[in-house]
C-alpha positions as CSV (number, residue, x, y, z in Angstrom):
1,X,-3.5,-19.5,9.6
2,X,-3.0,-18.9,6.0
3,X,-4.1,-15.4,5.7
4,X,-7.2,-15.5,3.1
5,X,-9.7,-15.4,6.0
6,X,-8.4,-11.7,7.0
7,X,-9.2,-10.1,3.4
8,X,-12.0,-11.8,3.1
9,X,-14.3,-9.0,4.8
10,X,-12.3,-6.4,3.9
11,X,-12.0,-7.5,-0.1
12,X,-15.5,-8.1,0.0
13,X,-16.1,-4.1,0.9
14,X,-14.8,-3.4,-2.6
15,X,-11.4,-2.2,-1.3
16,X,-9.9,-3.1,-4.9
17,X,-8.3,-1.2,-7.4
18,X,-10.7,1.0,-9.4
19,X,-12.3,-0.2,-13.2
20,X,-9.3,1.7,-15.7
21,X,-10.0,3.8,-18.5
22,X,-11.5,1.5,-21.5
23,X,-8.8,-0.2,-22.7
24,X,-7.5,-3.0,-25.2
25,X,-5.0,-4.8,-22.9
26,X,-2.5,-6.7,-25.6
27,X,-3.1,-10.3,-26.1
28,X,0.6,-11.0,-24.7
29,X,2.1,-8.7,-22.4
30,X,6.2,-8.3,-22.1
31,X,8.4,-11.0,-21.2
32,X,9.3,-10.6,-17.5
33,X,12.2,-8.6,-16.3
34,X,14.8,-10.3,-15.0
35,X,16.4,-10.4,-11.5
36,X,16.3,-7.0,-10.1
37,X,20.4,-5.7,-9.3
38,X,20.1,-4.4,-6.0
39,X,18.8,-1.2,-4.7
40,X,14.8,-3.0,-4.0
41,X,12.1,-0.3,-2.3
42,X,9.3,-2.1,-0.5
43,X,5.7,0.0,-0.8
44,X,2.5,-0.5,0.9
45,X,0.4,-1.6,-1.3
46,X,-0.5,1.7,-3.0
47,X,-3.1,1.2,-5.9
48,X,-3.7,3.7,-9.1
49,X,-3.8,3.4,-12.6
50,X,-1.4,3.7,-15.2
51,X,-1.2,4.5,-18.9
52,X,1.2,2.1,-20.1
53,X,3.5,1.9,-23.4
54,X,4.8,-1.5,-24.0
55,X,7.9,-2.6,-26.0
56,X,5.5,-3.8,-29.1
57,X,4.2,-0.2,-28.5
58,X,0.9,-1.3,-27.4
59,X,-0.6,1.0,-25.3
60,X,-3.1,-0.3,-22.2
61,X,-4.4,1.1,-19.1
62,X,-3.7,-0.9,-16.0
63,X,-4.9,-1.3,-12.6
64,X,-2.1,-1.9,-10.7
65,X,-0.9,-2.3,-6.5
66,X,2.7,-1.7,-6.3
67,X,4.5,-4.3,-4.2
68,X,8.2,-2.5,-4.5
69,X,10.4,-0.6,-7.1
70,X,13.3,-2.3,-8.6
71,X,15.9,-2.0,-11.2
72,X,16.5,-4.5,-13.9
73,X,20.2,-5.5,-15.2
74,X,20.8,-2.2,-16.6
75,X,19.6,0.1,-13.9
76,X,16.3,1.1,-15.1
77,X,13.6,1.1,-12.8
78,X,10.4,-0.5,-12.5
79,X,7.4,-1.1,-10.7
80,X,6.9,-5.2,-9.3
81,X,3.0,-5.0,-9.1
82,X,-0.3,-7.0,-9.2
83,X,-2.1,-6.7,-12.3
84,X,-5.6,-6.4,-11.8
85,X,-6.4,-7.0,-15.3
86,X,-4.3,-10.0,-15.5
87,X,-4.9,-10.8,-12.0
88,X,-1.4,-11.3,-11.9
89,X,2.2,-9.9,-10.9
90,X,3.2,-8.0,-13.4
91,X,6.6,-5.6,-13.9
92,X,6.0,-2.1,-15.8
93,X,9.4,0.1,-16.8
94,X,8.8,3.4,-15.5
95,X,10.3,5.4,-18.5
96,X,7.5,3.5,-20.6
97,X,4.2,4.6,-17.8
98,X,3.1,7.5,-19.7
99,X,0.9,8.7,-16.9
100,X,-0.7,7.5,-13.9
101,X,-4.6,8.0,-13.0
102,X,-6.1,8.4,-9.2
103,X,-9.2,7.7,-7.9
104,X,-10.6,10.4,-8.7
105,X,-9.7,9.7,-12.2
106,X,-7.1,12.9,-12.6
107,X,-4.1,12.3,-14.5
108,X,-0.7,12.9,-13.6
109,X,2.4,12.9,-14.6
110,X,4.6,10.1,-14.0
111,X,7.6,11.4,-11.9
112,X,5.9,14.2,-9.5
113,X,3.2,11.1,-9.0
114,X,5.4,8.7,-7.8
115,X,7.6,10.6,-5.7
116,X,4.3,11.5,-3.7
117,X,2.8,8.3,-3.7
118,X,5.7,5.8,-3.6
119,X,8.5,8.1,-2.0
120,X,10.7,7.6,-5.6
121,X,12.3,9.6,-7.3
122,X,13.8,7.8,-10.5
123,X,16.7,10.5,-11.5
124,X,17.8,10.3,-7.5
125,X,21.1,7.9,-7.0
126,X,20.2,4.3,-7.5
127,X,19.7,3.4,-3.1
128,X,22.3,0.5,-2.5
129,X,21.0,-2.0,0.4
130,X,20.3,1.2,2.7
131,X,17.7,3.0,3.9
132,X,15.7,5.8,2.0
133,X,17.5,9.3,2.4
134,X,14.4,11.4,2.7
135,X,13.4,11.5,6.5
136,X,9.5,11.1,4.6
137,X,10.7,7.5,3.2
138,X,12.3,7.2,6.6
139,X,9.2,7.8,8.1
140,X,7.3,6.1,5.7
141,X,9.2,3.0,5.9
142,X,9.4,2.5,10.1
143,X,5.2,3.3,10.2
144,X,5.0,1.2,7.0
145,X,3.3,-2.3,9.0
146,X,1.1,0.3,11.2
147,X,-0.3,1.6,7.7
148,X,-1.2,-1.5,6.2
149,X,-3.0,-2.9,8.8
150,X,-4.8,0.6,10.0
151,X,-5.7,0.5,6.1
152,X,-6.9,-3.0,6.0
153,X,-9.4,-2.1,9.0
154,X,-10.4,1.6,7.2
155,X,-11.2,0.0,4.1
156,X,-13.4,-3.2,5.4
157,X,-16.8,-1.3,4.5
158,X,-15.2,-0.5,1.1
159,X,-14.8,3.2,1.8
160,X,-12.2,5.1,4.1
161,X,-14.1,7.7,6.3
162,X,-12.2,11.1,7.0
163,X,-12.1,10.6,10.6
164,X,-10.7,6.9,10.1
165,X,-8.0,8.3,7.5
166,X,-7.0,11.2,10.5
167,X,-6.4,8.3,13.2
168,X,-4.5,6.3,11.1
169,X,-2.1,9.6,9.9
170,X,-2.3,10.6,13.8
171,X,-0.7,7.3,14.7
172,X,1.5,6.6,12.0
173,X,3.0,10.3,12.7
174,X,3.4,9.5,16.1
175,X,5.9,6.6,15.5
176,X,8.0,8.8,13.7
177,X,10.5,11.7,14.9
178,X,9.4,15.5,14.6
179,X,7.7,15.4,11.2
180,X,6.9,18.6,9.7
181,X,3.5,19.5,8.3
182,X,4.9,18.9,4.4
183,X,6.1,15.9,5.7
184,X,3.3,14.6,7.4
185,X,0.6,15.7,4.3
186,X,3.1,14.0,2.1
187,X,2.8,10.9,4.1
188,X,-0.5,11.2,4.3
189,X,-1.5,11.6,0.5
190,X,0.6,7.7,0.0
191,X,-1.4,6.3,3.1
192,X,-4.7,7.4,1.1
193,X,-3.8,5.7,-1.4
194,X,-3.0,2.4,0.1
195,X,-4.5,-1.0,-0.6
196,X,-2.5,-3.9,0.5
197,X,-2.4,-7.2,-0.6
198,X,-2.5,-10.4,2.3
199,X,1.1,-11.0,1.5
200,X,1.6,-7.1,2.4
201,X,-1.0,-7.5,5.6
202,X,1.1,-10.8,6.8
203,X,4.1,-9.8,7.0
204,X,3.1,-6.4,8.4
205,X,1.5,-8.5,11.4
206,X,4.7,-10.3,11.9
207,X,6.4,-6.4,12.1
208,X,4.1,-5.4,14.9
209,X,4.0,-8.2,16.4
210,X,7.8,-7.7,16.9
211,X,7.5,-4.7,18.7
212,X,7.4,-3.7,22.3
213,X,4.9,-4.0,24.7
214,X,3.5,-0.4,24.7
215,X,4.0,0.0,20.9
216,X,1.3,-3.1,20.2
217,X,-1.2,-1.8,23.1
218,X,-0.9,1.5,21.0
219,X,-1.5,-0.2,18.0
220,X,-5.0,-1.8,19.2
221,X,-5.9,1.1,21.3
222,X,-5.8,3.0,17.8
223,X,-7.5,0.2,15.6
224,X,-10.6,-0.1,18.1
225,X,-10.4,4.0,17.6
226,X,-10.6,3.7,13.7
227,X,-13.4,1.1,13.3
228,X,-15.2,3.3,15.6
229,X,-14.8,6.7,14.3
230,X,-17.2,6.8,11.9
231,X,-20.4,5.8,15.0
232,X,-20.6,2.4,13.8
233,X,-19.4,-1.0,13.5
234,X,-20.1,-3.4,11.1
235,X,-19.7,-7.2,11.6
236,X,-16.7,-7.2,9.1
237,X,-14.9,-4.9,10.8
238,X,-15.3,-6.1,14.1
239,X,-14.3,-9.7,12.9
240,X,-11.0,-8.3,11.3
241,X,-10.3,-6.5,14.5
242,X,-10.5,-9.7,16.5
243,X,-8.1,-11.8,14.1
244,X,-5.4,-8.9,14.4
245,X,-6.0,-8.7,18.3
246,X,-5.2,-13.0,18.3
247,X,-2.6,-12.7,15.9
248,X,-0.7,-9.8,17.6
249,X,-1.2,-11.3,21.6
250,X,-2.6,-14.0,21.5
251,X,-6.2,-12.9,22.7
252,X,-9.6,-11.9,20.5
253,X,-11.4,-9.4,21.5
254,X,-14.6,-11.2,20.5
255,X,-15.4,-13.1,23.1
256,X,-16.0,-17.0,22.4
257,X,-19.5,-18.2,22.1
């Protein structure tokens, strides 16, 4: 299966990245950066908005969802993200993002915004080929396929009801060792902000499908929870449920005919 038939419900909820801030978006962006050294941090999918200053000193707002941070030839950072304006990958230095925007349309500044939605923290130690320090980007990273997919069914009906956003935190903490209550808010506020792309959803199938035995039952006991929680199920919802159910085992849960 090629994937476009999974978003197609869910994408036609609305589940996109928000309208930006008027904007005049330059009639040629940057060049592309170039091979990225090393170091590469895969993210969910999160989506916000950032106020960006380009090297022709353009300034734009941007819709973006972050696919990973890397670092170009010289060790700066940057964000490898779709475009939403471009409808297009796109790669943004992070010492040029003057802010970043929410959902809610508050502003924030750059660092603090990133280290709680991304897990990054630009003036840490550049990560070489290992895992995340923090036990949150440890966490973040083993519940990281449970997320997307969890997020995928939340956001179907275009909007993420409380007691769909607490089952998919309840199970993602779950997966992960002895979390404190920081940690698991801190996880929490990136899940919210979550909307990944089918490349993101694909590959998280193939993670969970790669698990054991109990962890997938767990898995669909908790995604029939979520489309659920809010007292009703809509048509898109149950149809994505029954493509991850025959993707992950094998079996819909819609039953044929």
């Amino acid at each position: 299966m090629d994937g476009h038939s999974f978003l197609s419900a869910w994408r036609r909820g609305g589940s996109g990245a928000p309208e930006p801030r008027p904007s005049v978006i330059p009639e040629v962006d940057d060049r592309p950066i170039g091979d990225s050294r090393g170091g590469e941090i895969e993210c969910e999918g999160q989506s916000f908005m950032i106020e960006y200053l380009d090297s022709k000193n353009d300034m734009s707002c941007r819709s973006i969802t972050v696919h990973s941070v890397k670092y170009n030839a010289k060790g700066n950072p940057y964000l490898s993200a779709h475009c939403h304006q471009r409808n297009a990958p796109r790669h943004f230095l992070l010492d040029r993002i003057e802010c970043c925007i929410d959902f809610d349309g508050v502003v924030h500044e750059t660092k603090p915004f990133l280290v709680e939605t991304l897990g990054f923290d630009a003036e840490l130690p550049r990560p070489v080929n290992s895992p995340r320090a923090s036990r949150v980007n440890v966490a973040r990273e083993r519940a990281r396929p449970h997320a997307i997919l969890l997020a995928c069914l939340s956001r179907c009906d275009g909007y993420m009801h409380p007691d769909e956003f607490a089952i998919l935190c309840q199970h993602c903490e779950q997966l992960c060792d002895d979390l404190t209550l920081d940690e698991c808010n801190e996880l929490g506020t990136s899940y919210r902000r979550l909307r990944p792309t089918t490349e993101q959803m694909m590959e998280a199938i193939e993670m969970i499908r790669a698990e054991t035995p109990i962890i997938l039952e767990k898995f669909l006991v908790t995604a029939h929870q979520l489309i659920a929680a809010d007292g009703k199920l809509t048509a898109d919802e149950v149809r994505l449920f029954d493509e991850f159910s025959s993707e992950l085992t094998g079996v819909g849960w819609i039953e044929p005919g």
